[in-house]
Each structure stands twice: as structure tokens, then as C-alpha cells.
BALOBA-1460 file (C-alpha; in Angstrom, 3 decimals):
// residues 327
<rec num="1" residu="x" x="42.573" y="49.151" z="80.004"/>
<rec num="2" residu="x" x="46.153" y="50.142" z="80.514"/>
<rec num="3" residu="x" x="46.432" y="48.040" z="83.410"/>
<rec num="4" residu="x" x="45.353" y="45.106" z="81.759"/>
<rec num="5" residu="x" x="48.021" y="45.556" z="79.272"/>
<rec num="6" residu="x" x="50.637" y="45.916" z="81.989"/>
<rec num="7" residu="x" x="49.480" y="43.148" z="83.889"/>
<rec num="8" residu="x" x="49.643" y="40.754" z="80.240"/>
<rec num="9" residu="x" x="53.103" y="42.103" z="79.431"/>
<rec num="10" residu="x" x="54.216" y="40.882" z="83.293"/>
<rec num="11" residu="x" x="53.124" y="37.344" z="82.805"/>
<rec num="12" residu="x" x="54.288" y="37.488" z="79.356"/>
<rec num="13" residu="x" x="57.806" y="38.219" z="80.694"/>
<rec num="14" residu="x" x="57.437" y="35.523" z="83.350"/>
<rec num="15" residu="x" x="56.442" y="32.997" z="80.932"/>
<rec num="16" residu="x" x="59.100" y="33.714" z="78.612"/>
<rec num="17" residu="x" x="61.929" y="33.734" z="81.039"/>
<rec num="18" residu="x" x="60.763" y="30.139" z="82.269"/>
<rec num="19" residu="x" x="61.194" y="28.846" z="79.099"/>
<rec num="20" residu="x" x="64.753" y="29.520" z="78.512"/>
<rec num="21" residu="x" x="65.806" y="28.546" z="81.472"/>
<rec num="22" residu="x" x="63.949" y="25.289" z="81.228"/>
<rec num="23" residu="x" x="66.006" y="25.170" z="77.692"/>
<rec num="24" residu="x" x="69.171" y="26.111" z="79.141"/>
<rec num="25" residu="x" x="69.025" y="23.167" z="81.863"/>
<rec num="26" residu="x" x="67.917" y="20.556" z="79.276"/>
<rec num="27" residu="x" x="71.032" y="21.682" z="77.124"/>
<rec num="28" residu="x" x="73.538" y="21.381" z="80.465"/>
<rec num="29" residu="x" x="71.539" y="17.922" z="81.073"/>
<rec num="30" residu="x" x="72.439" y="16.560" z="77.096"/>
<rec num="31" residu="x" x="75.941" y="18.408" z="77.468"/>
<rec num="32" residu="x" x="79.083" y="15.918" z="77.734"/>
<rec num="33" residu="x" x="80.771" y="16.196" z="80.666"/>
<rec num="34" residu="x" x="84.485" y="17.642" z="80.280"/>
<rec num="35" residu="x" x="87.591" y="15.306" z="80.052"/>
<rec num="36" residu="x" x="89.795" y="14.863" z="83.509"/>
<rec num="37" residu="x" x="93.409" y="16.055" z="82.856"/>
<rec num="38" residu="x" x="96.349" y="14.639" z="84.855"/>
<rec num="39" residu="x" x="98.421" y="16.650" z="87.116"/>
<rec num="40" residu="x" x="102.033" y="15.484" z="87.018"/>
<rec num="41" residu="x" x="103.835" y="15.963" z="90.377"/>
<rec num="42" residu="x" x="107.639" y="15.723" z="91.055"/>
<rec num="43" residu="x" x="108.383" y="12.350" z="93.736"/>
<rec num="44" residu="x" x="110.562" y="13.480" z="96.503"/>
<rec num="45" residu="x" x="112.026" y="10.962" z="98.934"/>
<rec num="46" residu="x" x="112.360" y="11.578" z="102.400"/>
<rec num="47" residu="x" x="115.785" y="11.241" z="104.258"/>
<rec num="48" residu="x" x="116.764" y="12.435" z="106.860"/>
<rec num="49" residu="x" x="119.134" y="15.537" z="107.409"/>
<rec num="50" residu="x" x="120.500" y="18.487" z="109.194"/>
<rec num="51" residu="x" x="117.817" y="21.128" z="108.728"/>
<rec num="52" residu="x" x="119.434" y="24.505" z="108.832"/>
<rec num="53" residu="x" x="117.459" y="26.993" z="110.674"/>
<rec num="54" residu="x" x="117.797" y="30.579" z="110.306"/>
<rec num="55" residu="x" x="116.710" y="33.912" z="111.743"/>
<rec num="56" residu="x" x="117.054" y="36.895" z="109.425"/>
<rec num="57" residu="x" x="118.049" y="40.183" z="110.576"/>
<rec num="58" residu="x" x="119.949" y="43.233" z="110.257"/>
<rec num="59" residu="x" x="123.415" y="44.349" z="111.064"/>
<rec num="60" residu="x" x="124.794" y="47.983" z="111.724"/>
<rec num="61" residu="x" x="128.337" y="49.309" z="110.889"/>
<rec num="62" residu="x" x="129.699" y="51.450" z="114.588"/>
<rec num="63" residu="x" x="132.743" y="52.323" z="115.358"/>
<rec num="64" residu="x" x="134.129" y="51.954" z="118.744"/>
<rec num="65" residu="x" x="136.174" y="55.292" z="118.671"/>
<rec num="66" residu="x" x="133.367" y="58.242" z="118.118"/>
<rec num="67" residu="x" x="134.194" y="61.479" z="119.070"/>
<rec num="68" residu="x" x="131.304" y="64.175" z="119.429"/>
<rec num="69" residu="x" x="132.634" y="67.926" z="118.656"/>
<rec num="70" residu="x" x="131.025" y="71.279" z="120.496"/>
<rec num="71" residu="x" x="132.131" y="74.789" z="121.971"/>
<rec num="72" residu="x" x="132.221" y="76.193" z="125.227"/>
<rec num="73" residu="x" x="131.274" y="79.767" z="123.574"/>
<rec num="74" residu="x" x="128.449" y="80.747" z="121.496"/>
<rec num="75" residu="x" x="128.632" y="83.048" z="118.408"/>
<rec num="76" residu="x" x="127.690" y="82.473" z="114.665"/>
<rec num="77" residu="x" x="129.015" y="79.817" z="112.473"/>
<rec num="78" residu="x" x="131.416" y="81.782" z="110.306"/>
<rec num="79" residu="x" x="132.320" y="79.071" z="107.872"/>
<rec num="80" residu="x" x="132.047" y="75.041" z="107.543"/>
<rec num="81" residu="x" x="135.113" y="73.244" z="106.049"/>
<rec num="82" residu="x" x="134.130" y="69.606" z="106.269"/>
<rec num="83" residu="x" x="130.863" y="67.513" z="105.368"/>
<rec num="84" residu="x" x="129.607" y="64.304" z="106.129"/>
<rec num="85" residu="x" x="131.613" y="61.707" z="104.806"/>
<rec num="86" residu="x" x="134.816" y="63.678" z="104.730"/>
<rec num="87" residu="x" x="137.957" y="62.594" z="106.088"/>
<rec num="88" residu="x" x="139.201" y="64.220" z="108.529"/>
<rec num="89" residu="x" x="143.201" y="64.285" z="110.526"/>
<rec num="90" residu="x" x="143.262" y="64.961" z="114.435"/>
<rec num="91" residu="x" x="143.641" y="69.070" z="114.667"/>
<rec num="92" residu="x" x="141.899" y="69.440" z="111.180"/>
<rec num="93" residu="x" x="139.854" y="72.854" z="111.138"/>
<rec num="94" residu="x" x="135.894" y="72.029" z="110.699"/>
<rec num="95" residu="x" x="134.128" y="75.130" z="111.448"/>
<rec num="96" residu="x" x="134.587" y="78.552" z="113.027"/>
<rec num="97" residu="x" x="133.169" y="80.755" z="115.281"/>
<rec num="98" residu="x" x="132.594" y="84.676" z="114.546"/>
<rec num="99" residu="x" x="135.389" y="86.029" z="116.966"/>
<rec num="100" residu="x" x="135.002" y="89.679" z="115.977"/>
<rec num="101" residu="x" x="134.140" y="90.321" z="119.751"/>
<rec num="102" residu="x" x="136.969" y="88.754" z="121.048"/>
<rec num="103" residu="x" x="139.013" y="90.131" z="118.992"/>
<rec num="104" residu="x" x="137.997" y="93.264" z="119.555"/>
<rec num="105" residu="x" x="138.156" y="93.071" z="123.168"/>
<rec num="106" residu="x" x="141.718" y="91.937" z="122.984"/>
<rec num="107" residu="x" x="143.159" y="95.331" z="121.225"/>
<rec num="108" residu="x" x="141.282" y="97.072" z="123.926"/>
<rec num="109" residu="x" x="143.444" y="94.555" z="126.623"/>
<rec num="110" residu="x" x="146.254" y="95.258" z="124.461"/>
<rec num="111" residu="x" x="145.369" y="99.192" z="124.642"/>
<rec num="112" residu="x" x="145.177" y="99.216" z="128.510"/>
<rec num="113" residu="x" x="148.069" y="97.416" z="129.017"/>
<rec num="114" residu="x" x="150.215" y="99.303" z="126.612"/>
<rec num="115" residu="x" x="148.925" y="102.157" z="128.761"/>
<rec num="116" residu="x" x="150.139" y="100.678" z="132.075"/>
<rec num="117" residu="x" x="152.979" y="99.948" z="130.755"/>
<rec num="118" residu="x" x="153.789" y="103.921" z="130.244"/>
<rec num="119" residu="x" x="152.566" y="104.448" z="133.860"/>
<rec num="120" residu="x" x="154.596" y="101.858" z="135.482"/>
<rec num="121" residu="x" x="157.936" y="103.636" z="133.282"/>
<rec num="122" residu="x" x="156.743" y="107.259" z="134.832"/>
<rec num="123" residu="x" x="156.376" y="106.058" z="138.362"/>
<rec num="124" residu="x" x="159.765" y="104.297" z="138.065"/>
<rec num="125" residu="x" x="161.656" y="107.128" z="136.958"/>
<rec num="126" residu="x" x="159.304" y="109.162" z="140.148"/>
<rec num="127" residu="x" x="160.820" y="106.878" z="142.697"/>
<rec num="128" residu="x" x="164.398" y="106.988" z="141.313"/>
<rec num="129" residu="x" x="164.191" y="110.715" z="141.368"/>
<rec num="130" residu="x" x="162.592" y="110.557" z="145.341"/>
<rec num="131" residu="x" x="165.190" y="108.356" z="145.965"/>
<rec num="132" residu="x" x="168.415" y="110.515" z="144.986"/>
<rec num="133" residu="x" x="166.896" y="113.269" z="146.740"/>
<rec num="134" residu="x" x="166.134" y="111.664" z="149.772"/>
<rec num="135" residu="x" x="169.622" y="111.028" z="149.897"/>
<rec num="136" residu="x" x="170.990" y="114.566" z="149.279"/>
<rec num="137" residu="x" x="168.439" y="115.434" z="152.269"/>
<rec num="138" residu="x" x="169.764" y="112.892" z="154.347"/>
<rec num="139" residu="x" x="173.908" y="113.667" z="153.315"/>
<rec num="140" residu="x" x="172.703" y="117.533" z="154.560"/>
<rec num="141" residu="x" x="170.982" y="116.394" z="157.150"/>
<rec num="142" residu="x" x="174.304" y="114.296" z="158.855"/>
<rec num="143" residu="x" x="176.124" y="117.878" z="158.077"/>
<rec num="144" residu="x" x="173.641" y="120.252" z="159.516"/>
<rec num="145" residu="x" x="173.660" y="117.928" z="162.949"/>
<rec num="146" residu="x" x="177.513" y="118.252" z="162.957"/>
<rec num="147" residu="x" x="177.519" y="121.810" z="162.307"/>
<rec num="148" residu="x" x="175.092" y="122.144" z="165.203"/>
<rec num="149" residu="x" x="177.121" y="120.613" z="167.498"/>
<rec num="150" residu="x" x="179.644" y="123.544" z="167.039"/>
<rec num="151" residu="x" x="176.853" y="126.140" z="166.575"/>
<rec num="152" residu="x" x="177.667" y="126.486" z="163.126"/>
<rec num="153" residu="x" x="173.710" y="125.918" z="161.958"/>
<rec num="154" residu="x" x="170.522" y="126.644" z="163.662"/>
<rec num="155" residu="x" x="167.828" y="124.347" z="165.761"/>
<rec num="156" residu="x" x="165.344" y="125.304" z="163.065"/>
<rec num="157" residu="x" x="167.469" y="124.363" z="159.839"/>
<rec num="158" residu="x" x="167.655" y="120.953" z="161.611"/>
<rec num="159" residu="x" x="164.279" y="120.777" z="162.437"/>
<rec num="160" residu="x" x="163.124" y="121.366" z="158.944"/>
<rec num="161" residu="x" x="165.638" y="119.516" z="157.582"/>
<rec num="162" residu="x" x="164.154" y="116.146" z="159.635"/>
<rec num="163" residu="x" x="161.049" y="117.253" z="158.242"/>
<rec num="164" residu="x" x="162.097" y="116.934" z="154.922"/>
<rec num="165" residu="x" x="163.175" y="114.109" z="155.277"/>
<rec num="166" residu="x" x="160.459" y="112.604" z="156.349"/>
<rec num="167" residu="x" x="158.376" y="114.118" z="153.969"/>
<rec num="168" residu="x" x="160.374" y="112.335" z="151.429"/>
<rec num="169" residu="x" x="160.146" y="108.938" z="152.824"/>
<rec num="170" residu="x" x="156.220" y="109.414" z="152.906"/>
<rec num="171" residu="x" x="156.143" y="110.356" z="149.061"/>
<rec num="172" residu="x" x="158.751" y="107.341" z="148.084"/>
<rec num="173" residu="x" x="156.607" y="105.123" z="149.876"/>
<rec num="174" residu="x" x="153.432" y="106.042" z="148.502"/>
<rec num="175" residu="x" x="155.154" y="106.135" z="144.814"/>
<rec num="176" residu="x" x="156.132" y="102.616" z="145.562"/>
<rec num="177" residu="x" x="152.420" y="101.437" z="146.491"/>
<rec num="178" residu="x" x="151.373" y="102.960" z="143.899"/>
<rec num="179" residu="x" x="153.777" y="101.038" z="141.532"/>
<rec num="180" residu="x" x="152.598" y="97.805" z="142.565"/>
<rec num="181" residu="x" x="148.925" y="98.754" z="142.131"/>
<rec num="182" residu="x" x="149.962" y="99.422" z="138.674"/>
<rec num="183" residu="x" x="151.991" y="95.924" z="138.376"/>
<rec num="184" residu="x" x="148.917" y="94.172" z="139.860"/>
<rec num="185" residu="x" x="146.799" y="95.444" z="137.009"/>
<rec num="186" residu="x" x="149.034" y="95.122" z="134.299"/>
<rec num="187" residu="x" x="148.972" y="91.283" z="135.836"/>
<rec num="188" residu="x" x="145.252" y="91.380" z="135.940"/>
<rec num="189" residu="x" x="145.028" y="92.648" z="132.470"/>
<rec num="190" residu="x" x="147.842" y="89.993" z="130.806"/>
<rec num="191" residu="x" x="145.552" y="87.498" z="132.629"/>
<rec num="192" residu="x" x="142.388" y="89.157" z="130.568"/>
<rec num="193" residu="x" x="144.225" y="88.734" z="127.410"/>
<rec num="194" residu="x" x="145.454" y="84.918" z="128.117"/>
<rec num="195" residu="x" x="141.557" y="84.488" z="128.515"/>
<rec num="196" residu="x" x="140.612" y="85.825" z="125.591"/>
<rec num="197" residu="x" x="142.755" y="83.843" z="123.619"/>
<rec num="198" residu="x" x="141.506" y="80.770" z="125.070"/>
<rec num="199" residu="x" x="138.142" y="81.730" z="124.121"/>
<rec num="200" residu="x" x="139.717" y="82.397" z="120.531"/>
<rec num="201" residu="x" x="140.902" y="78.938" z="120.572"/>
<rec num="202" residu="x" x="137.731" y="78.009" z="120.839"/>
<rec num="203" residu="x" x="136.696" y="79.524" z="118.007"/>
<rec num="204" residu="x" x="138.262" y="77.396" z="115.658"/>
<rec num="205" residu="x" x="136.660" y="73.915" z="116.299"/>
<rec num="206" residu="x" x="139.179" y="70.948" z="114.871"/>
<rec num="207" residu="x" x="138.922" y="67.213" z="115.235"/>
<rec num="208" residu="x" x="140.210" y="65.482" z="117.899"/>
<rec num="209" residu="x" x="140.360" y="61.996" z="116.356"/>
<rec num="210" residu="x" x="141.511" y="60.953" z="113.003"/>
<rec num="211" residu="x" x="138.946" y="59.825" z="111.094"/>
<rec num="212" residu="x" x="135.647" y="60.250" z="109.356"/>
<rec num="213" residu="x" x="132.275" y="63.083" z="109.875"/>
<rec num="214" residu="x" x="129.730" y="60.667" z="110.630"/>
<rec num="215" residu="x" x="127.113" y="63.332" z="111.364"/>
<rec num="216" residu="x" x="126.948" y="67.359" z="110.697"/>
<rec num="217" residu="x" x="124.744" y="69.292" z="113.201"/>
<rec num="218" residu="x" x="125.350" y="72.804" z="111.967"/>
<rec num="219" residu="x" x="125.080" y="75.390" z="108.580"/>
<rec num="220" residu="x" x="126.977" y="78.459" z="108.184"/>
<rec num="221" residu="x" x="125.358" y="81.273" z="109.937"/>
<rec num="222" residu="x" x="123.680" y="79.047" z="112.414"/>
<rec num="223" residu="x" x="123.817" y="79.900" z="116.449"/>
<rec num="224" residu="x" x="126.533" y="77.851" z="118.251"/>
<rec num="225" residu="x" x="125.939" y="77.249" z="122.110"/>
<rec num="226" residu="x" x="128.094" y="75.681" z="124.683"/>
<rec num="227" residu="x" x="127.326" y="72.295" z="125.311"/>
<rec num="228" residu="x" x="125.431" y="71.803" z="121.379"/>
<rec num="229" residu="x" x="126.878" y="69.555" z="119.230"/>
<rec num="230" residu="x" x="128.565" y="70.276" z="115.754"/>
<rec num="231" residu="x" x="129.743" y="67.333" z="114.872"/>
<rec num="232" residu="x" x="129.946" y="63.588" z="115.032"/>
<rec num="233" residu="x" x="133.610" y="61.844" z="113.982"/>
<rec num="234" residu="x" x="133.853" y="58.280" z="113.832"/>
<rec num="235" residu="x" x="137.174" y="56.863" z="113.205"/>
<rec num="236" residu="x" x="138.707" y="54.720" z="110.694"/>
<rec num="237" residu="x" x="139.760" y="52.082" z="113.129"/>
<rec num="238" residu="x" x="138.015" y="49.231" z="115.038"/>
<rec num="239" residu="x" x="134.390" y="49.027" z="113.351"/>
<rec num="240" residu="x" x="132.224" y="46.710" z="114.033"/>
<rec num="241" residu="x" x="128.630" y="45.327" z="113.597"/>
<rec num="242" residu="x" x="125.623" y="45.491" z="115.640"/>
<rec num="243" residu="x" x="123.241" y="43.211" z="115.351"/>
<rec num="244" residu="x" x="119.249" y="43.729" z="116.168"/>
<rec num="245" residu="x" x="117.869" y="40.820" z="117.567"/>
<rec num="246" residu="x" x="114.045" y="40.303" z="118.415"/>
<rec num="247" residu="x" x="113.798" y="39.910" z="122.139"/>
<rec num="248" residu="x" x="111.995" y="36.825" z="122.026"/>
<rec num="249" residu="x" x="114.732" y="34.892" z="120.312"/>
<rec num="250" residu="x" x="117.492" y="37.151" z="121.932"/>
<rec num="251" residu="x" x="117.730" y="34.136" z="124.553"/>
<rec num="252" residu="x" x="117.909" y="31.086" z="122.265"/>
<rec num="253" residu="x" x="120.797" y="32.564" z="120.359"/>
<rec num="254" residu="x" x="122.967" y="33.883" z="123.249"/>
<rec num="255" residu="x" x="126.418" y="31.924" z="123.430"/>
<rec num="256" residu="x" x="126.399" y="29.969" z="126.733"/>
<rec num="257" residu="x" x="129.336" y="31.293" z="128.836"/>
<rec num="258" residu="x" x="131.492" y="28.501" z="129.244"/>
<rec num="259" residu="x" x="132.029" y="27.734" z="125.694"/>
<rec num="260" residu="x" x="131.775" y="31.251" z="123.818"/>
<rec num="261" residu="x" x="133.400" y="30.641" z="120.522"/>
<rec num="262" residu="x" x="131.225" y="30.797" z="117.306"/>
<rec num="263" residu="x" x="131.635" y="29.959" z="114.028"/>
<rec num="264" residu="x" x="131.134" y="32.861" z="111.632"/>
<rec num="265" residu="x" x="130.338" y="32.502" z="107.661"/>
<rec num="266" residu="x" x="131.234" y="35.537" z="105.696"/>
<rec num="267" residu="x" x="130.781" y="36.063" z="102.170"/>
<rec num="268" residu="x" x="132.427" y="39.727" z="101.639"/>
<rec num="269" residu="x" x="131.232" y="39.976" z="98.057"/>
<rec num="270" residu="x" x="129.820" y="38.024" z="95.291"/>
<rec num="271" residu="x" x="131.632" y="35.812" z="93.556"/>
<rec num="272" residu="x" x="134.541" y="35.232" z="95.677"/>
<rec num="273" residu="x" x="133.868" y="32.257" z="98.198"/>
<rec num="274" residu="x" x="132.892" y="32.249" z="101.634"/>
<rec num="275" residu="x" x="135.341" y="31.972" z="104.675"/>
<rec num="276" residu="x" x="134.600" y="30.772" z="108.016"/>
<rec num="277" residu="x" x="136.548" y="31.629" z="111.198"/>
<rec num="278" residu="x" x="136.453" y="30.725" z="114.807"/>
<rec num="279" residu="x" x="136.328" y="33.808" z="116.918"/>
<rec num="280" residu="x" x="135.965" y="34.736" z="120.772"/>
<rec num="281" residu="x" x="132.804" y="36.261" z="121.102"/>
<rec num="282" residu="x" x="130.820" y="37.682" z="123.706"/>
<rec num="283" residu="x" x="127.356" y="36.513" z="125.110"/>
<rec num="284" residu="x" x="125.777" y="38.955" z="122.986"/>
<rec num="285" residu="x" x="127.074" y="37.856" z="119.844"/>
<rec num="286" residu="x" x="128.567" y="40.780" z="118.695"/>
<rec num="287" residu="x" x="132.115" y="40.281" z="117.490"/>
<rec num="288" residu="x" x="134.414" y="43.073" z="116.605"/>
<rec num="289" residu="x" x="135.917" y="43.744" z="112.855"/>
<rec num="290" residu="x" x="138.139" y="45.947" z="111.592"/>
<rec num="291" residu="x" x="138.084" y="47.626" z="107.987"/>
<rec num="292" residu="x" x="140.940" y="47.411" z="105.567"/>
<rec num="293" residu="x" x="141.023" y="51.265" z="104.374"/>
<rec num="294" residu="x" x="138.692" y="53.528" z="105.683"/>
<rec num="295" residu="x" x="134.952" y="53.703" z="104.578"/>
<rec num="296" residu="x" x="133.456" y="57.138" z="103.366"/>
<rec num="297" residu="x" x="129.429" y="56.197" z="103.142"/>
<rec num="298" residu="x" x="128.978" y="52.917" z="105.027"/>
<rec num="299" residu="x" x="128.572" y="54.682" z="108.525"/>
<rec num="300" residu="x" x="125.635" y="53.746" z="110.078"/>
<rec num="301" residu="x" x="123.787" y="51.184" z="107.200"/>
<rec num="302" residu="x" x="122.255" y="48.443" z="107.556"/>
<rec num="303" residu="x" x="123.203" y="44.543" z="106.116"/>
<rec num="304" residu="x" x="121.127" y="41.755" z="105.525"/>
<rec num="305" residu="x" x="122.420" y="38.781" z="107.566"/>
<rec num="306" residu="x" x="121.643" y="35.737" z="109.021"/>
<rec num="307" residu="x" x="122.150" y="33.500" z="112.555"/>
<rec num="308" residu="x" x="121.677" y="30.155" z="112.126"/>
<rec num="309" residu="x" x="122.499" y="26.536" z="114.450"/>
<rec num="310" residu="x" x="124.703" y="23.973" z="113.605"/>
<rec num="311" residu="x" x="125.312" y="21.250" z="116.410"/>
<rec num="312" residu="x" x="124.756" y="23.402" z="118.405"/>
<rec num="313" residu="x" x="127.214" y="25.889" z="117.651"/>
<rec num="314" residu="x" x="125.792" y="29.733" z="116.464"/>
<rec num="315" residu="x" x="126.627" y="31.007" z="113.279"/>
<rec num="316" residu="x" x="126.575" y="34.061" z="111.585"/>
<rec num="317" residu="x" x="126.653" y="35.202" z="107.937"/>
<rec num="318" residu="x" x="126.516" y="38.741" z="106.541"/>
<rec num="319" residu="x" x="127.075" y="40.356" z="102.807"/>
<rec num="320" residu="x" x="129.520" y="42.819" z="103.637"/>
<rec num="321" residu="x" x="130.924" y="45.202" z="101.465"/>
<rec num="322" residu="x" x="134.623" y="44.286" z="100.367"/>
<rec num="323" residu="x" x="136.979" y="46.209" z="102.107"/>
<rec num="324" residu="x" x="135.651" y="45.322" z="105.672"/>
<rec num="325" residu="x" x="136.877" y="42.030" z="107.468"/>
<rec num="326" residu="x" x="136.750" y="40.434" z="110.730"/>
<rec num="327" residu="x" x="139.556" y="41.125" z="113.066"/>
């Protein structure tokens, strides 16, 4: 019995469902159909004209002076006195070094030689003191011989006499070697110290360009090693832009070398117009500018620009920011 009912309420379904959608396509059939609307398009005449093609890409500030700072010694970074972005004078300090070693070593080079320097006094006043007796033996000695002559002294007074002598020379002789050991490492020692303060030098790293930190490699109480670099100064002068070309249209927009001048469009800043230049360039395309004051945050970003063909001449245009222009 209950499948009976099942099956009727199937075929009642069915039934039903055919029925509206015979009434739905009898209502889309009577339906009017809906009224076109015009589409109103702008005429354009064709003439024809120079087509200005271009090939966007981008443009890096360098500089063509960069300096790259480091140590021959290694120790601890004591203390950092410039950031990116500063500017910086040739000599200005950056960082230093801990030189507590160094200096430590030099008072003891200062100790030893101070040292010496007593010794050296004590063996002079030795050999002056040999020396005025070696003559007092010697005066005797000329006296004794004459005395002998007339037997007024004895063989053996002579004999020890010569002796003496001798004796004397031996120890003024060795008092003198010995002085000029002491000289030689009083030299050595001076020698130590000059060392030293080169390696103190060193210890105080300072720019050797005028210009601007570019890059910062180091923190206080970081390692320093010979060799690693601190710090990256680009300076103020002769910037220029590098441009990143794809290499497949590298080719097609290389000046030729006979004729390498190009025409280049800059527009430094909105609102004031574009000027246009003829410049040497190379075959790369990469002329040089130069920058009216010195830039503190523009090292190493990237412009929007453009190289384009006209008559067969390459151009350039950039948006750069208003206190660079071409040189």
C-alpha cells in the first residue's frame, strides 16, 4: 500500500512539473520581443602620422665616485657616528674600534723603553769611567817602562801593569757591545710603538671621500674583521642614471657608433615644462648627470622613464626629482 502511494505522488510530481513548463513556454511564445537600442559610437578619421613608440622602464640614481670603508684590524665596534643618509667630509670620524689592547700594549712599549733608556745612561757613565782609567793605567804604564829602563821599577810591576791594561780594554769593549745591544732594542722597541700607533689609526675609521653613507654594514658592539666592509660612501658629485633594459630590445635601442648623439626629453618636475638637449652618449645609452646640491635619500631608487624613436633618433624621458640635471 505504501508503495502505491509513493509511486502516485512520483507521477503526480511529473505531471505537475510538465504543466508549468508547458505554461511558461506558451507565455515566452505570446511575450513581445524587447525593443533594439542604438549604440552611438564616436567617428574617427584616419590620417596618417608619426606614431610614437615607447618602451617603459626603469632608471637608477649611481654615482661614479663610491668609496667602500673597512679595517685592517679586528676588535668591537665601540661607537657609530654616522647613518645612512648622512653627510659626510673626507677625514670625518664614522666608527671606532675598541683599542683598549693597543693601548695597553703601548704603555708596556713605553715601560720597556723608559727602562732602556736608564740602562743605556748606566752603561754610558760605565764606559766613561773604563775609559779614564784605562788612561791612568796606560800614563803609569809609559812611567813604569821608563823607570825600568834605569832599574827604578821591577819586571813584575810592568808585567802586571800590561795586564791591566789589557784587562781594561777587554771590559771597555765589552761595555761598548753591550751598549749597542741596548740601542738596538730601544730601536726595536720605538719601532713596536710606531706599529702600534698605526694599528691605533686604524681604529678610528673616517671617510675618505666627501660625500654621502649610501650603505651601513655595522651596529655598535658588532665584530669588525679585516677585509669586511663598514661602510658604503657615495659622493655628491657626478651621479648618474642607469638604465635596465630587457635584453631583447637592448639591440634595437643601442646608438649606432658613427652618429652617437641622442636627443633627451626631461621633465624634472611637474608643472614646469620639459627641456630637450643634445648630448654625446655612449652605445649603451647611458648619459652622465650631475646633481645641483647633494641628495640625502635618492641613492639607489628607481624612476619611471621612457625610450622612445623619432626619425630615427633615440630618446629618452625620465621624472626626475628637481634638484638633479643633466650635465
Amino acid at each position: 500500500m505504501k508503495k502505491i502511494i509513493t509511486i502516485l505522488i512520483i507521477i503526480a510530481l511529473l505531471v505537475g512539473g510538465f504543466m508549468i513548463l508547458k505554461k511558461r513556454k506558451q507565455a515566452l511564445v505570446l511575450a513581445k520581443p524587447p525593443r533594439p537600442l542604438a549604440v552611438r559610437v564616436d567617428a574617427i578619421k584616419l590620417e596618417p602620422k608619426n606614431v610614437k613608440l615607447t618602451l617603459p622602464v626603469l632608471a637608477e640614481v649611481r654615482s661614479l665616485d663610491n668609496a667602500t670603508v673597512s679595517t685592517r684590524i679586528s676588535g668591537t665596534i665601540t661607537k657609530v657616528t654616522k647613518q645612512e643618509g648622512d653627510l659626510v667630509k673626507k677625514g670625518e670620524l664614522l666608527a671606532r674600534i675598541d683599542d683598549r689592547d693597543l693601548t695597553a700594549k703601548k704603555a708596556s712599549l713605553r715601560l720597556k723603553l723608559a727602562n732602556l733608556g736608564f740602562q743605556v745612561s748606566s752603561k754610558r757613565s760605565q764606559i766613561n769611567s773604563l775609559r779614564v782609567k784605562l788612561n791612568n793605567t796606560i800614563d803609569t804604564h809609559k812611567r813604569t817602562s821608563e823607570l825600568l829602563k834605569v832599574k827604578g821599577a821591577s819586571i813584575e810591576q810592568f808585567q802586571n801593569e800590561e795586564t791591566a791594561i789589557a784587562s781594561l780594554k777587554a771590559q771597555l769593549n765589552a761595555a761598548q757591545n753591550e751598549l749597542k745591544s741596548l740601542k738596538n732594542q730601544k730601536n726595536i722597541i720605538k719601532h713596536g710603538i710606531e706599529e702600534v700607533n698605526v694599528s691605533l689609526s686604524y681604529t678610528r675609521i673616517t671617510s675618505p671621500i666627501n660625500g654621502i653613507v649610501s650603505k651601513r654594514f655595522i651596529s655598535k658592539g658588532e665584530l669588525a674583521l679585516p677585509g669586511k666592509p663598514l661602510f658604503a660612501i657615495s659622493s655628491d658629485k657626478a651621479n648618474y642614471l642607469v638604465l635596465h633594459l630587457p635584453k631583447r630590445s637592448l639591440k634595437r635601442y643601442m646608438l649606432p657608433r658613427v652618429e652617437r648623439k641622442a636627443l633627451f626629453l626631461t621633465n624634472p618636475w611637474p608643472g614646469k615644462p620639459s627641456s630637450s638637449q643634445n648630448l654625446i652618449s655612449s652605445s649603451g645609452c647611458l648619459p652622465a648627470c650631475r646633481s645641483k646640491r647633494p641628495w640625502r635619500r635618492d641613492k639607489g631608487r628607481t624612476y619611471s622613464c621612457s625610450i622612445f624613436s623619432i626619425k630615427d633618433r633615440i630618446c629618452f624621458t625620465a621624472l626626475l626629482p628637481p634638484f638633479l640635471s643633466w650635465a
